[in-house]
C-alpha positions as CSV (number, residue, x, y, z in Angstrom):
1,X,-35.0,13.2,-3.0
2,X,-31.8,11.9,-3.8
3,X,-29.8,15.1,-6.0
4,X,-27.1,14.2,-8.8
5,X,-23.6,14.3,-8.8
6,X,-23.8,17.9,-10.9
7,X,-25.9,19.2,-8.5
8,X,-23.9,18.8,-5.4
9,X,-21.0,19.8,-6.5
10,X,-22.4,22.7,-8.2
11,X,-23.8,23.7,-4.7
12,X,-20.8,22.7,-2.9
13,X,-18.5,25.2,-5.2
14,X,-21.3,28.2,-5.2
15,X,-21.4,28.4,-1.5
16,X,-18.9,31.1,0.6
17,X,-15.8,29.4,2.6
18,X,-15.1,32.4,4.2
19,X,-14.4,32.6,8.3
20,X,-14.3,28.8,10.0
21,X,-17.7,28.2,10.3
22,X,-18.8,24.4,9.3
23,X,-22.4,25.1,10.1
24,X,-23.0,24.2,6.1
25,X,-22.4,21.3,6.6
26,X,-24.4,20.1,9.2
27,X,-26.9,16.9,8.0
28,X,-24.2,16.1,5.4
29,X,-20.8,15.5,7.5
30,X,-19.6,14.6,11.0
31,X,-17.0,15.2,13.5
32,X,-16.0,13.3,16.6
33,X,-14.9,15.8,19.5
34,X,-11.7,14.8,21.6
35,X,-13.0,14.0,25.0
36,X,-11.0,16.3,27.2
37,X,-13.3,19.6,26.1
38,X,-10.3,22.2,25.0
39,X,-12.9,25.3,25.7
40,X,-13.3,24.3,29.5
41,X,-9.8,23.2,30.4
42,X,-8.7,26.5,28.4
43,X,-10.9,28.6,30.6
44,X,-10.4,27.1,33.8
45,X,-6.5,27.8,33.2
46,X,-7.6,31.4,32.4
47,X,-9.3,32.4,35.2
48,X,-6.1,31.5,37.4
49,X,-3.6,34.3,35.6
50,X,-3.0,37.5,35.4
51,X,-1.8,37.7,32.1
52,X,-2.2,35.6,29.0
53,X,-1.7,35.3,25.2
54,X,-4.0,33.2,22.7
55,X,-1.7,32.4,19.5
56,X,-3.5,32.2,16.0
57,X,-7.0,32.9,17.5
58,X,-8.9,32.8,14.1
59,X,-12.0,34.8,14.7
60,X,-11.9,34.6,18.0
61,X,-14.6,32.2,18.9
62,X,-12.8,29.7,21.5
63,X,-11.2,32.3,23.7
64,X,-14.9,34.4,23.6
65,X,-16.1,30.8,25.2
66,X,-14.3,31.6,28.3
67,X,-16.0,32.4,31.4
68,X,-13.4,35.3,32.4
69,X,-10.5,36.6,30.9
70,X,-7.2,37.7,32.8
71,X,-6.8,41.6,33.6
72,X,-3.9,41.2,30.7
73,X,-5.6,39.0,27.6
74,X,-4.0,39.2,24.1
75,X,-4.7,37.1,20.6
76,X,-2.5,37.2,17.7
77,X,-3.9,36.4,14.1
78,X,-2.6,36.8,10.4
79,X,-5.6,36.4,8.3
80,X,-7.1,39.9,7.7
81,X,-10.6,38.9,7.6
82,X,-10.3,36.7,11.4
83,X,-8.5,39.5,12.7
84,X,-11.5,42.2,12.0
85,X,-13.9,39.1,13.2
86,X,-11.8,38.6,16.5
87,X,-11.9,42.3,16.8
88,X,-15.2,42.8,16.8
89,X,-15.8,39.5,18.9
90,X,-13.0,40.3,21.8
91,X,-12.6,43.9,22.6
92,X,-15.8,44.1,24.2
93,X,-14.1,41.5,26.6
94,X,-11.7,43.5,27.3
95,X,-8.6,41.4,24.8
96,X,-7.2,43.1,22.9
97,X,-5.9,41.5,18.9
98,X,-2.7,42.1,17.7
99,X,-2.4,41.4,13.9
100,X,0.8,39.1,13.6
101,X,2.3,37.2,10.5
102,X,2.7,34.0,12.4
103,X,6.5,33.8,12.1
104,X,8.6,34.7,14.6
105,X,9.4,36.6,16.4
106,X,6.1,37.3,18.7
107,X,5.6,41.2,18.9
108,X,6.2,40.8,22.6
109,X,8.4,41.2,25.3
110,X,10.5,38.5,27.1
111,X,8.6,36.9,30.3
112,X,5.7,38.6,29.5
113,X,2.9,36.2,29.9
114,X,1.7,33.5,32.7
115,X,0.2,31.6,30.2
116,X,-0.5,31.4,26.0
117,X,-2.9,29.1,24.5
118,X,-3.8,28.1,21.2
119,X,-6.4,25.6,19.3
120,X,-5.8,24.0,16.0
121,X,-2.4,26.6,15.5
122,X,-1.2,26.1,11.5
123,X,2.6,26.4,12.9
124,X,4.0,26.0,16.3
125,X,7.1,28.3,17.2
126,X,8.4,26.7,20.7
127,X,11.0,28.9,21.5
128,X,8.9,32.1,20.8
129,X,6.5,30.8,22.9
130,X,9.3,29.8,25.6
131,X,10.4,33.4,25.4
132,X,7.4,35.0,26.1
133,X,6.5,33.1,28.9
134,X,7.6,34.1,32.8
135,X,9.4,31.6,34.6
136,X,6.8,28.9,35.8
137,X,4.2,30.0,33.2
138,X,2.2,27.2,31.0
139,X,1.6,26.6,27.6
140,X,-2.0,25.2,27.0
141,X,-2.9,24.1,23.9
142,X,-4.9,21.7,21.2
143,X,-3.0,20.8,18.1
144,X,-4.3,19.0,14.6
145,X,-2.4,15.4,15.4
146,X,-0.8,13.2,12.5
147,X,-2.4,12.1,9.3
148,X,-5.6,13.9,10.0
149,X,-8.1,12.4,7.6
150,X,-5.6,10.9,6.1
151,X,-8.2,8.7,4.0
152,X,-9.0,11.6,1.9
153,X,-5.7,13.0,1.2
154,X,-4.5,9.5,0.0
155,X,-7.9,9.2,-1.8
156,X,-6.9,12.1,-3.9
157,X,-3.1,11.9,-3.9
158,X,-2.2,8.5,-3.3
159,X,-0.1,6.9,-0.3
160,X,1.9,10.0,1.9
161,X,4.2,7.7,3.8
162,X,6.3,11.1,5.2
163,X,3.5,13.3,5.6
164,X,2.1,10.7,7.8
165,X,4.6,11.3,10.5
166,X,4.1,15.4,10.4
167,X,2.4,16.8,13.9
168,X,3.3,13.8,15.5
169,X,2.9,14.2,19.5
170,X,6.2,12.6,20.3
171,X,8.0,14.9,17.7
172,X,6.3,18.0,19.5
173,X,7.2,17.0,22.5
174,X,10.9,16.6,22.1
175,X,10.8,20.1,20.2
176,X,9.2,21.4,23.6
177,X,12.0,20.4,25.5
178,X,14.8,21.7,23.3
179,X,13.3,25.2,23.7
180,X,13.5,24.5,27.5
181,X,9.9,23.6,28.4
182,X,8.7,20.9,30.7
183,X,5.7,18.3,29.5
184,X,3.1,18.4,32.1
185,X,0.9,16.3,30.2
186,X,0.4,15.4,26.7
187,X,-3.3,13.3,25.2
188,X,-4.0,11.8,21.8
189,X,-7.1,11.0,20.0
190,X,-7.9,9.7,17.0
191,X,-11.7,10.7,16.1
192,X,-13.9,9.6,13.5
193,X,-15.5,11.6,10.8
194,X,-18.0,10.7,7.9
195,X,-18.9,12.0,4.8
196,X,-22.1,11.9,4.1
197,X,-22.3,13.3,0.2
198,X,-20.0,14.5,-2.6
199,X,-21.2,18.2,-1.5
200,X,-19.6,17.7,1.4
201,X,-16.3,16.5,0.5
202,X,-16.0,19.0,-1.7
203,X,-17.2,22.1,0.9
204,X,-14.1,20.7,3.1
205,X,-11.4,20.7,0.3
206,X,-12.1,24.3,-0.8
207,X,-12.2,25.4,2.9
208,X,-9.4,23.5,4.6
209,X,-6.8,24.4,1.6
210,X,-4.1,22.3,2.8
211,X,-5.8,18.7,2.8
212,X,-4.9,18.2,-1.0
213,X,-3.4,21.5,-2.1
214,X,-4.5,22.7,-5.2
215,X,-7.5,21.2,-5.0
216,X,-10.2,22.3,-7.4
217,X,-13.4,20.4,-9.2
218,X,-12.2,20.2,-12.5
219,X,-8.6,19.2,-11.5
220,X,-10.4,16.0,-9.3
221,X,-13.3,15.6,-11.3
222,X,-13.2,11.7,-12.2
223,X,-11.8,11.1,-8.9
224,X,-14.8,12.9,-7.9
225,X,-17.5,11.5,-9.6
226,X,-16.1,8.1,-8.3
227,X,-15.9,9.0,-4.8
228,X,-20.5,10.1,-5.2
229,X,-20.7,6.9,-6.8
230,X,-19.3,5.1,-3.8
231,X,-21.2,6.8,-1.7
232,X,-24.1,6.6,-3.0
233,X,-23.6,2.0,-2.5
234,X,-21.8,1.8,0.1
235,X,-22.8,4.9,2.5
236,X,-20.6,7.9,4.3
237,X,-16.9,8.2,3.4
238,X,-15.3,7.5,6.8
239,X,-12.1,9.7,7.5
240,X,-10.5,9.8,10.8
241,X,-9.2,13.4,12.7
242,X,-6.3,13.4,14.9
243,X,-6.3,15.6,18.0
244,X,-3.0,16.3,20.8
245,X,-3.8,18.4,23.8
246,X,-0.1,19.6,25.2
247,X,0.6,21.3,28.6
248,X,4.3,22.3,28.8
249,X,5.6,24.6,31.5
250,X,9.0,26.9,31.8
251,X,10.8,26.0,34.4
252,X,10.7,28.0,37.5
């Protein structure tokens, strides 16, 4: 049984967006994964340190993946309500979460870490990050790539020919290396992702704030109602995710 335009978005605006969770929408949208497997790499790199820092954490979930933590594991995070969920999720681990504003600097000392790691991080500080690593010490991490489904934001905002360029892998690369890191290895993938109803796209706007800012039902309402109507002739709204997987080292 097909349900109306009204109807889905009245579900999609009644349902929490709290946490980062996308379990709602599971039957309604899709996600490609990169093909590298962050979690794995992430732990094998883990289990070789003594000491090692996991940068905007969120509630913990991907560093709880790993099969064993270093003697030494830390995770910073600045949304109150990840930072109680990481809690709860990574102290009986043995890591212990420091609640930091994501701005520099990092609440740590100098040298202090072999490694620091980070999935998806909002902002990326590279000379905090050079700081707090020892001499020979790695940065592992997955980053959101340029114009992540970019087909939506231009959907709703029209063409973004700057913002395009934002993230870009080449750009994060050469800020690296003016904070004094080596690339080891940088990957790039561009992933596909569909929507499958007019719930959906709207779930994913209220809960990942920053892919048309200000977004809200009534604001985008015709836009909206144009977007179901497509749908519902032509089949899932196809977006495409952008992924980099960076491993940069200090220098010996």
């Amino acid at each position: 049984m097909s349900h109306t335009f009204e109807e889905l978005v009245a579900e999609a605006e009644a349902v929490s967006v709290e946490g980062w969770d996308f379990s709602w929408l599971e039957g309604r949208a899709t996600e490609e994964r990169p093909s590298w497997g962050y979690q794995r790499l992430m732990s094998e790199r883990l289990a070789t340190v003594s000491a090692a820092l996991d940068i905007q954490t969120g509630g913990g979930e991907v560093l709880a993946g790993a099969a064993r933590l270093p003697a030494t594991m830390v995770a910073t995070e600045s949304w109150p309500p990840n930072v109680a969920k990481a809690t709860r999720l990574l102290h009986p681990l043995g890591a212990v979460v420091v609640a930091d504003p994501d701005e520099p600097p990092l609440p740590f000392a100098d040298a202090a870490f072999d490694l620091v790691t980070s999935r998806h991080p909002a902002t990326v500080w590279w000379p905090e990050i050079a700081r707090v690593l020892r001499p020979g010490g790695t940065y592992f991490a997955q980053h959101v790539g340029p114009a992540t489904v970019f087909e939506l934001v231009e959907y709703f905002l029209g063409p973004q020919p700057e913002a395009r360029r934002k993230r870009h892998p080449d750009d994060e690369c050469a800020q690296a290396r003016a904070a004094g890191l080596e690339i080891a290895d940088v990957r790039s993938e561009r992933l596909r992702m569909e929507f499958r109803d007019i719930g959906a796209v709207v779930y994913f706007l209220r809960k990942v704030i920053w892919t048309v800012p200000g977004f809200t039902v009534d604001r985008y309402r015709d836009r909206l109602r144009d977007l179901h109507e497509r749908i519902e002739r032509e089949g899932p709204f196809v977006a495409h995710s952008s992924r980099t997987l960076i491993e940069a080292r200090k220098p010996a």
